[in-house]
N, C-alpha and C positions, 0 to 999 in steps of 0.2 A: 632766480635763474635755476631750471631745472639742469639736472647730471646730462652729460650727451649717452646717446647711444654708444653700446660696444661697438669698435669697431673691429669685422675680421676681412684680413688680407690673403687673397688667394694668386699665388706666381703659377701661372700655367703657361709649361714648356710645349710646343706646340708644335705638329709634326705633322703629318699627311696621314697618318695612322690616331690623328690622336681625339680619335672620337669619343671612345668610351671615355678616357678622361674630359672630354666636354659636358657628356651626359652626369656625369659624375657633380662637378663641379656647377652647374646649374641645376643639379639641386639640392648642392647645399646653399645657393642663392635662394631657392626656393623657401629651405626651411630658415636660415636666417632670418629673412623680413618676417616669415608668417609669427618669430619670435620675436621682432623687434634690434635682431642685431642688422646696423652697415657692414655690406660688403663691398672691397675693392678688387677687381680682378685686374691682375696684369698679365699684359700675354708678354711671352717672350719666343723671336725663333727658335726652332729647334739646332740650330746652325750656332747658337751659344758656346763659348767652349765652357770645359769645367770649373777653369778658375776664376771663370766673370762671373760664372752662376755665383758662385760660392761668395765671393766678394760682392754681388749684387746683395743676395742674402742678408749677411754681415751689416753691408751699411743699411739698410732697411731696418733691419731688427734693430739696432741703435738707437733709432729715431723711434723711439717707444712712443712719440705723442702721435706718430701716423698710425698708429694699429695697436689692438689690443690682442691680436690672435693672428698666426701667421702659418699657413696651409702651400706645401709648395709642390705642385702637382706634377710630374711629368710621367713617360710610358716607362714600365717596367724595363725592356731593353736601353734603355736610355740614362737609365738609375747610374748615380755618380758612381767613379771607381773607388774612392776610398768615402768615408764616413771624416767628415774636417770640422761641421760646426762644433 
C-alpha cells in the first residue's frame, strides 16, 4: 500500500469583493497538484459570524486525519478582531 498524498485544506471566506482572494487561492490549487499535494477548498459565506469561523476552525483542525495543512483565506477588511487560535 503506497503513503496517501498530503492533503491541504483551504476555508475561503467569501464576499462580493472576494476575488483577489479567488485568484489567490486557485493558484495555490494550481501549484498543489502540479506538486502532488490534495486540496480541499471550503467556501464559507461572508455572512459567518466570528465565533463560528473560529469554532468552525478548531473542530477541523482536530480532525488531523482530514487535512495535513490548513490555509484559511478571507479579505483583509474582514480579518477577525482578535487573534483566538
Amino acid at each position: 500500500m503506497s503513503p496517501r498524498s498530503p492533503i491541504l485544506t483551504v476555508i475561503l471566506v467569501e464576499s462580493e469583493e472576494s476575488i483577489p482572494s479567488k485568484i489567490y487561492v486557485r493558484n495555490k490549487l494550481k501549484t498543489a497538484k502540479e506538486i502532488g499535494i490534495d486540496v480541499n477548498v471550503i467556501e464559507i459565506p461572508e455572512t459567518i459570524q466570528e465565533d463560528e469561523l473560529i469554532d468552525f476552525i478548531g473542530a477541523y483542525n482536530e480532525r488531523l486525519y482530514l487535512t495535513d495543512g490548513l490555509i484559511v483565506q478571507l479579505l483583509y477588511q474582514n480579518i477577525l478582531t482578535s487573534i483566538k487560535f
